[in-house]
N, C-alpha and C positions, 0 to 999 in steps of 0.2 A: 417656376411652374405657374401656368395661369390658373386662379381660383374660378369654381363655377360663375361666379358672376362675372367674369369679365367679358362674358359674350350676353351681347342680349340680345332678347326673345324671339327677336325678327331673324337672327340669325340661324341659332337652336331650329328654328322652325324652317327655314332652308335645308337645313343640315336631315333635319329628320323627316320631311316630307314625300322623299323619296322612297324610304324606307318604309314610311306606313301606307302610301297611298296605294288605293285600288283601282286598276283603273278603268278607263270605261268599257273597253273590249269584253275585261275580265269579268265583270260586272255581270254585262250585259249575257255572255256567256251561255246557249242553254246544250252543249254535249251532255251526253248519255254521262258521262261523268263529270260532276260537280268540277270545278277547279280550284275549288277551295277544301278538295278533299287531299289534303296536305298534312304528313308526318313530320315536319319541320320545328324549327321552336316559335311561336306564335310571338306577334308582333308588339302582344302588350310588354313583351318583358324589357321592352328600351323605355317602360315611364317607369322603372323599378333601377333608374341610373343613379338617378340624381331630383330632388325635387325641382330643381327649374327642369327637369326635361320631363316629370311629371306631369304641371304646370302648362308649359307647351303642346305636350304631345297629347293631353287629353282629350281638344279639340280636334286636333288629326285622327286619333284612332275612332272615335264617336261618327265622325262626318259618313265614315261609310261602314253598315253594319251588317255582319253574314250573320243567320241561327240556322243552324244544323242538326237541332238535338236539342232534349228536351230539357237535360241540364243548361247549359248554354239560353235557352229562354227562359228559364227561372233564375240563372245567377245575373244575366240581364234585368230583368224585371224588379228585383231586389236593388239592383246598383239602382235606377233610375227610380224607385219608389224611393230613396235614400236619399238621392241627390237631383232635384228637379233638375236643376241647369243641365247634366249630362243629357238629357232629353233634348234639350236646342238645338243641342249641336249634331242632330240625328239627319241627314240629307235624305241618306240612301238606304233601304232598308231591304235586305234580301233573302225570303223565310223559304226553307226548302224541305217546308212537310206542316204537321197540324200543330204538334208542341204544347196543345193544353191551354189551361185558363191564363198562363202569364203572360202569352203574349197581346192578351186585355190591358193588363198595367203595361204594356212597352208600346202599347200604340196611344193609348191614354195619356201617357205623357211624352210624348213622341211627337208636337202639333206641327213641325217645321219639314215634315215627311215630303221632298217631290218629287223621289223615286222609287217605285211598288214593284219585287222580281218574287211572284207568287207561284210554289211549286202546286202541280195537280196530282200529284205521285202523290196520293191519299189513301193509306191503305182503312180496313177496317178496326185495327184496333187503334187506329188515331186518333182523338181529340181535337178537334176544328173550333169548338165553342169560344175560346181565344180570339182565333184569328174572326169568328161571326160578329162577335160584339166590338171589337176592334175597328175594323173598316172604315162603317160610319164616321169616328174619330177623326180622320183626317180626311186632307185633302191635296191627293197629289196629281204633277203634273204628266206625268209618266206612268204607264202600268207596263210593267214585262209579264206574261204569261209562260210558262213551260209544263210540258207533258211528256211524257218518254217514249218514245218509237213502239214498247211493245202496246200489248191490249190495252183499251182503255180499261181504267177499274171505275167499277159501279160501286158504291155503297152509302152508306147512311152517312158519314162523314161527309162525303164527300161532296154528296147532293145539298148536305146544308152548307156546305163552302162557297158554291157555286149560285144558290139562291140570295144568300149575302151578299155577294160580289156582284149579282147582278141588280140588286138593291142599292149598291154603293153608289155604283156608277151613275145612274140615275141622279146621283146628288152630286157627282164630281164637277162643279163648272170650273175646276180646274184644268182637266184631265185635256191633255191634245196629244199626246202621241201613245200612240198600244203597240207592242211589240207582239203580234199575232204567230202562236205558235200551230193554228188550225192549218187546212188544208182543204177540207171540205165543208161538207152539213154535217157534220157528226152530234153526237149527243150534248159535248161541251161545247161544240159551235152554236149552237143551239141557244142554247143559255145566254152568252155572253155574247154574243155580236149585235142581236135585236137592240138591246138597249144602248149598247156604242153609236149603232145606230140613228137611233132616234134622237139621242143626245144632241147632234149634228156640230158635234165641239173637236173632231181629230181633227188634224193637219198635217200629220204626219203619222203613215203606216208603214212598219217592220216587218214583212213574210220571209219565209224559210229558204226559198227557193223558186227560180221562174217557173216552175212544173205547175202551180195555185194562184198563178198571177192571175189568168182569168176569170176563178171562182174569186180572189181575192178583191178584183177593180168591181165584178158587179156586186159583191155585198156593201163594199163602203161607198160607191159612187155617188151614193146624196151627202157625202160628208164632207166641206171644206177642204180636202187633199190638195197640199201642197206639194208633196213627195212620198214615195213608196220606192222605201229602199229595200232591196235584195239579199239577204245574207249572205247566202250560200254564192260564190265566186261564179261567173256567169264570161263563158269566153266570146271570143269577138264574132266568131262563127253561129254561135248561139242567141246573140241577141240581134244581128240581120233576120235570122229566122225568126225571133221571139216577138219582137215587136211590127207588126202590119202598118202599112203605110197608110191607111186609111185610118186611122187613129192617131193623130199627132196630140190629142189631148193624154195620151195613156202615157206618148214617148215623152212628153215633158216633163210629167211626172216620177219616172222613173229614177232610179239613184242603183248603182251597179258597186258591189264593192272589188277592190281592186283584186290580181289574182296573176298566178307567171301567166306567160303566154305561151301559148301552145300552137302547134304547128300547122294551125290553119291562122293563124293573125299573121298581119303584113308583116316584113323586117323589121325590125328594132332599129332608130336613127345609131350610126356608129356614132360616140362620143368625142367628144373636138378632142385633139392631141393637146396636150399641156403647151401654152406659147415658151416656146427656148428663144432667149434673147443671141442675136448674130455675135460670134468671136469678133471684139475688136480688132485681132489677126488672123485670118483666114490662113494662114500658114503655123498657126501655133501646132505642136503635136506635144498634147498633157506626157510629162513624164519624163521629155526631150533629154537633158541633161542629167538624168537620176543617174547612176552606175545602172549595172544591167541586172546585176543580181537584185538591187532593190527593185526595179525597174519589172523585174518577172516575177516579184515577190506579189507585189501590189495589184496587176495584174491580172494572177492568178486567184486572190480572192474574191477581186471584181467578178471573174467569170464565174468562179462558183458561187457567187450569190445569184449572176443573171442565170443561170443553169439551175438555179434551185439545189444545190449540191451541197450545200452547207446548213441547207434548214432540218434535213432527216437522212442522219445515215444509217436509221434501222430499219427502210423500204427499198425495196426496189420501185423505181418510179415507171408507168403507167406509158403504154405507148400516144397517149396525149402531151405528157410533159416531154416526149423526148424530141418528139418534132420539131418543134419550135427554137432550139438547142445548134440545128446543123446551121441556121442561119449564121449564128455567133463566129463560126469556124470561117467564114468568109467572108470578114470585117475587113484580114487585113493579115501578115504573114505572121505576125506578132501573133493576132490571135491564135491564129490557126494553129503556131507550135504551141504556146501555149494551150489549148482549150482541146487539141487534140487528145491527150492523157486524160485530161477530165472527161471527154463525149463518151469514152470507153469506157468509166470505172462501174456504170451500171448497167449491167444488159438485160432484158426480159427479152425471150421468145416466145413469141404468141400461135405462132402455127410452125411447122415443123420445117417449114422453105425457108424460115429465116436463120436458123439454125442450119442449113446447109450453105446459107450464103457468107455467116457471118466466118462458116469453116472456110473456106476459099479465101477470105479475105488477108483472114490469116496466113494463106500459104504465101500471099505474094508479101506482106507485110509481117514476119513473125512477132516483131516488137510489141506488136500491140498488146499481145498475151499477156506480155507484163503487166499493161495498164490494167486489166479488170478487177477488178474487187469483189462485183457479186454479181450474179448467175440467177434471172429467176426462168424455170419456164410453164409458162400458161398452160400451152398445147398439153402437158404433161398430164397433168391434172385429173381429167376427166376422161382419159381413156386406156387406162390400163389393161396391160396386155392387148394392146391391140397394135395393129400397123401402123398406127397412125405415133405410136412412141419408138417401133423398131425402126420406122421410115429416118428419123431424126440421129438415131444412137451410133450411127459410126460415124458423122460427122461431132456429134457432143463429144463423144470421144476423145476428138483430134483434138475439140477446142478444149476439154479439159486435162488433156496433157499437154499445151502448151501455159495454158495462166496459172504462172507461178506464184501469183502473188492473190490469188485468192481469197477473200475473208469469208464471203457468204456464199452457199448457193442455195439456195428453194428460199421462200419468201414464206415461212410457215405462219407466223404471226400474224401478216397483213391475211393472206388468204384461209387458213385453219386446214389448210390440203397440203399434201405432201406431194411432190412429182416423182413421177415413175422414171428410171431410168435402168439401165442394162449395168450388169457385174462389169464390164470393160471399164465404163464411162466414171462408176466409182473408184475402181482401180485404180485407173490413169489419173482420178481428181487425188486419189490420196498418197500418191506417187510425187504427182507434183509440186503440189498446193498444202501436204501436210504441216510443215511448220509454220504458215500462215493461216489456215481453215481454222475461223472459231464457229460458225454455226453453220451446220449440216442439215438438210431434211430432204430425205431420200425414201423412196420406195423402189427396192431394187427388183427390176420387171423381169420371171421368167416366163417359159414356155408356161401352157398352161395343165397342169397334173404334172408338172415337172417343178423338181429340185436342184438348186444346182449345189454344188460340192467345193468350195475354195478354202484357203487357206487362213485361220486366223493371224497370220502373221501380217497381214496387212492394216492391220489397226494398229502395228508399229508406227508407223510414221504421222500417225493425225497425233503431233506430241500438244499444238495450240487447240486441238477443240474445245469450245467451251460448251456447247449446246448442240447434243445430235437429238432430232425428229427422226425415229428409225421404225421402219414396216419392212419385214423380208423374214421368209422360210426358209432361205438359205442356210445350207449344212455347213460347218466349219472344223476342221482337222487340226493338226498340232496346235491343238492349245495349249498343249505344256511349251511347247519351241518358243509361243509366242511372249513377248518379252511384260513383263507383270509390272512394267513402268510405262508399258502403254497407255491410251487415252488419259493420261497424270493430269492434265488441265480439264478435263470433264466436269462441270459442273452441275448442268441439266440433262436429264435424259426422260427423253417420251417414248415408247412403245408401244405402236399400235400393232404392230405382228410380230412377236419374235419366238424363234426356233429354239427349242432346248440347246442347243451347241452354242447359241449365243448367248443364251443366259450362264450355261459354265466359263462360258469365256471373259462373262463380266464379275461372275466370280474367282476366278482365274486374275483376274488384275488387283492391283492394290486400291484404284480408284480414288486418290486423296481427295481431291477436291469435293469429289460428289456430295449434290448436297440437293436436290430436288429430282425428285424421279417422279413418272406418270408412268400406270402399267394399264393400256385400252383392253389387252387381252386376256378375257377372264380365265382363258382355256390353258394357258400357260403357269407354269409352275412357278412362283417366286421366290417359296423356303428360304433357297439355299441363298439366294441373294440378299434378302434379308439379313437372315443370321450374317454373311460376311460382312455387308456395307450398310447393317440397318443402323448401327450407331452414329453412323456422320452425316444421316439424314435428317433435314430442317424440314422438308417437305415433301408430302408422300401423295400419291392420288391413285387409288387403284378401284377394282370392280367390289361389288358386295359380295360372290361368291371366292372372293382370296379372302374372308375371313375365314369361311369353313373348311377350306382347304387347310386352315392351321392348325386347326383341331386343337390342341391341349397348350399350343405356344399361344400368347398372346401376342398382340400386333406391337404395343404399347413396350411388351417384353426385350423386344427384338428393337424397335427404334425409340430409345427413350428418350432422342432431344429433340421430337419433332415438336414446331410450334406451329404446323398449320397439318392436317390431314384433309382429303377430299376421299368421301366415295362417290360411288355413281352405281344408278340401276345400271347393267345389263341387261339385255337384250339379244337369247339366241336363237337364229334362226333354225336351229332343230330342235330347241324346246318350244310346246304351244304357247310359255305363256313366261313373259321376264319374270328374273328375279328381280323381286321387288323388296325395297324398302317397308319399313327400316331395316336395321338389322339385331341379331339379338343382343341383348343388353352386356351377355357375359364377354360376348367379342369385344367389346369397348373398356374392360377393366385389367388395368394392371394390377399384377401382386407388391407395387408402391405407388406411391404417388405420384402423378405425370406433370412435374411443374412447369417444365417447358413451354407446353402445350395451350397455345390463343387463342384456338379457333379450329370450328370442327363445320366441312362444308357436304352437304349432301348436294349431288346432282340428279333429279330423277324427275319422272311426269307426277302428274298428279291426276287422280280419278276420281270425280265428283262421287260418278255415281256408285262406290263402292264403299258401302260402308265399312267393310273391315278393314280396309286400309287404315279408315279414320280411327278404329278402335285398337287397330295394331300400334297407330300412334300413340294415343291415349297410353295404352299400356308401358309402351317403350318410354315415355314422361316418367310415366307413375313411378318405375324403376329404376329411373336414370337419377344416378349417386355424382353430385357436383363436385363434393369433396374428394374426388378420385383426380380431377383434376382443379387443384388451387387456383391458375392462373387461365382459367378458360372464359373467354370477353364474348366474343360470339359464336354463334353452332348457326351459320348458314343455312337454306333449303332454297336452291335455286327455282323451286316453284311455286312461291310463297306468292302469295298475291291478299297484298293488305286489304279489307271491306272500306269501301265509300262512302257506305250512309250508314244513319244509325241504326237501321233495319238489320245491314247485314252484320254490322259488329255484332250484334246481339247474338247472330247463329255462324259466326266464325267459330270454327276451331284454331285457326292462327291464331286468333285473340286470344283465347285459351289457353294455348301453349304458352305464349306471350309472357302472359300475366302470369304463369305459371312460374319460368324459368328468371323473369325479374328480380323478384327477394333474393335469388341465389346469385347475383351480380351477374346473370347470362342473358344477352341480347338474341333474341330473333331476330336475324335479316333475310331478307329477298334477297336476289341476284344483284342487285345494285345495290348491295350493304344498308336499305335503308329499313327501321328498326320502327316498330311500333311506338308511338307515343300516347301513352293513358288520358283517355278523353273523362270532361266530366260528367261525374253518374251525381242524380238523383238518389238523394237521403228517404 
């Protein structure tokens, strides 16, 4: 094993450059939210590796520096009053509020400063006197300015930020390029462009957008300009229009930043084909001599790579990818039997015609039925119960009692919609296609105020399902006939409408497998489903109001090896108002300990302006016993939305809870599992 020193510095510092460096985009950066408002683990903890990476990287993390918060410019301020040198190595400096008297000592010893990203987001209980006496101190070559889209703020801070700043400048005979976040004559325009001004020292101006380009050219026109670049993406359409021919001094100056192109720019040049050098033998044919069985082995993977068929076979592919597909089939006859079975194993129909065509097709070729594998359809989707799914359904029909070999049909995953189709068209798919069908997602279409009445005995034969997506009011009879070793491979099930007779019927089965269930419909009954199949469930998702339907059972009682649960607000259209979140405390406790149990996700809105929500929160906290569950890591809330500045951490409640559920080893996450990280406070 090689020891720390056997790389040196120059290397280390390749190595770890990338990882600490900011870069200029980012830098430069002024969105409505910071980009360095980041829950991640912070960059200093790679000089806490190893002293030679401490050593190294000192100068890299130093070179560009962000202050966010007021801790953060006093534990700055402290390191460089410590350690002069850390201050040399200071380039880039980017303060994003007032922060108090420290950042006096960070610009104090900071003299190598020659680029300034100064925020105007000054509120009044700020502290600016830092950054007032500060300024002076240096002298950079750069100033970035930013200000937030809403109201400007006025206040005493803020004005003496702005008086400083335009004192500085006055003395920068550094200073050539400003990064202009104005637009107009506004009150901070005001301030600070006179004396940039009169300076007569830019050479390079940064505006927001072409919209201020002409209040932009006549404010700085007596200033040296060598370029005035555009931030905001400016398409090809727009700068004919933008720039007048009668000004060729403005259009030289200009700098446009790049951007897609949009359908008023010329064509795109098509890119040159790859050079393929000529066959030494124009008669060679790759493969010529293999046997045939290797020969169609080799072949066939060729083609499903160029068909894309081997990169994902949990989608159905897009009537863009299939086009380009028929080409392949008329390479050569080799292809064609070959690449035939493949063109077929995925189909989407998109409008209901192609669904009647692909039935015909089948009449004159039956074979092909066998080739398919999954079934998406588009048209379905979006118009239930209407003509536009009857028009399609005795041709689906046909074609789903011919493809025997079926694995998929609806596409629920990719699209989060289920397609509508008719009791025949499931029949006939579970008729034929049962001992092959592992993912199902159906909404079975009837008349409308109508029921239909079928036999449970048809879920006999789906013995491979592994995953049914199920919506349907559909009545069902002999449930006792039907055989309690049906749906046996089941492992996922979603319901977003189901009828009492389907829910006895899924108590009515043995259900081994089952192991994740979703119930969308609050209005339906689960009890008894529970009590039968609640112990072999890992993962459960149902509405808020199926806790109080349980009345005196607990949830916990009934499924005690779940290690993930979800609820979700509801929302019903003949109540005026959802049930909301949370829910009561006592719903959530079992009469043991639930060690299973990893993670507890709420799905639901969130209501700024309602305070009792926030206090029903608080409450639901205050009550909420961790020890009830040993092994619970995180308790999700899909509508969390972590604060950006230090302003708003201070008046989070997420913070709140955060900090709260921490000590008890429980993570708050947002929808994308990411987890608050404790920022530093002031002593």
């Amino acid at each position: 094993m090689l020891s720390e020193h056997s790389l040196p510095d120059e290397l280390i510092s390749e190595i770890l450059t990338p990882a600490l460096k900011v870069s200029e985009e980012t830098f430069c950066n002024t969105d409505s939210v910071s980009p360095f408002a980041k829950f991640s683990e912070s960059t200093s903890a790679y000089l806490l590796v190893c002293k030679s990476w401490l050593r190294v990287a000192t100068p890299l993390l130093y070179n560009v520096v962000i202050v966010r918060s007021k801790a953060q410019a006093k534990a700055l301020s402290i390191a460089l009053s410590g350690n002069k040198q850390l201050g040399l190595f200071i380039k880039k400096l980017r303060v994003e509020g007032g922060f108090g008297t420290p950042m006096h000592a960070v610009f104090k010893c900071s003299p190598n400063i020659s680029d300034l990203f100064l925020s105007f987001d000054i509120f009044s209980s700020d502290n600016t006197s830092g950054l007032c006496k500060g300024l002076p101190l240096i002298n950079p070559t750069r100033l970035i300015l930013w200000t937030s889209s809403r109201k400007t703020l006025e206040n005493k801070m803020l004005l003496q930020l702005l008086q400083s700043l335009a004192d500085a400048i006055a003395k920068w005979d550094n200073l050539r390029i400003f990064d202009c976040p104005f637009t107009s004559n506004g009150r901070l325009a005001q301030k600070i462009v006179p004396p940039l001004v009169k300076a007569k020292r830019l050479d390079t101006l940064t505006i927001q957008s072409s919209f201020c380009l002409s209040w932009a050219y006549s404010q700085f026109k007596d200033c040296p300009l060598k370029a005035i670049h555009i931030r905001r993406p400016v398409s090809t359409a727009e700068r004919r229009l933008l720039i007048p021919s009668k000004d060729p001094d403005l259009m030289a100056l200009l700098k446009f930043s790049d951007r897609p192109r949009d359908i008023w720019d010329a064509p795109a040049e098509r890119p040159e084909l790859p050079l393929i050098i000529p066959s030494l033998d124009p008669a060679f044919v790759p493969l010529n001599m293999a046997p045939n069985a290797v020969k169609d082995h080799i072949w066939t993977r060729v083609i499903e790579f160029a068909m894309l068929l081997a990169a994902d076979h949990s989608r159905t592919p897009s009537s863009d990818e299939v086009a380009p597909r028929l080409g392949l089939l008329m390479v050569s006859k080799l292809f064609y039997r070959i690449g035939r079975p493949l063109f077929h194993e995925h189909i989407a129909f998109r409008v209901p015609n192609q669904t009647n065509k692909f039935a015909r097709i089948l009449v004159q070729s039956p074979v092909i039925g066998r080739y398919v594998r999954s079934i998406n359809l588009g048209y379905a989707i979006y118009h239930y119960n209407s003509d536009v799914v009857q028009n399609g359904s005795s041709s689906l029909t046909s074609i789903l009692s011919q493809a025997s070999a079926l694995v998929r049909f609806g596409d629920y995953l990719a699209t989060s919609y289920i397609p509508a189709i008719c009791w025949d068209a499931f029949a006939a798919m579970a008729k034929c296609s049962g001992r092959t069908l592992r993912e199902c997602s159906v909404n079975i279409w009837t008349e409308e105020e109508e029921k239909g009445v079928h036999s449970a005995t048809i879920f006999d034969n789906l013995t491979a399902l592994r995953i049914l997506n199920w919506d349907s009011e559909n009545i069902y009879t002999d449930i006792e006939s039907a055989d309690v070793e049906g749906l046996s491979s089941l492992e996922e099930l979603r319901s977003t409408t189901a009828s009492a007779s389907f829910l006895d019927l899924l108590c009515h089965l043995q259900l081994k497998c089952i192991q994740r269930v979703e119930f969308s419909d609050a209005h339906s009954s689960i009890k008894e489903f529970l009590v039968t199949h609640g112990s072999k469930l890992t993962e459960l998702e149902l509405a808020f109001p199926h806790l109080g339907r349980l009345k005196s059972t607990n949830i916990f009682d009934l499924c005690s090896n779940l290690y993930s649960i979800t609820f979700f607000e509801y929302e019903d259209e003949d109540e005026d108002e959802s049930v909301e979140c949370p829910p009561s405390v006592q719903h959530l406790y079992s009469s043991q300990a639930v060690h299973p149990l990893t993670k507890i996700t709420f799905k639901m809105y969130w209501y700024k302006e309602k305070k009792q929500v926030i206090a029903a929160w608080d409450a639901f906290f205050s009550r909420f016993k961790p020890e009830c569950f040993p092994n619970l890591h995180d308790l999700e809330v899909t509508c969390c939305s972590w604060p950006t500045s230090e302003r708003e951490i201070a008046k989070s409640c997420w913070v709140r809870w955060s900090e709260f559920l921490r000590p008890r080893g429980i993570a708050l996450t947002d929808k994308l599992g990411m987890k608050w990280r404790p920022r530093l406070k002031v002593k």
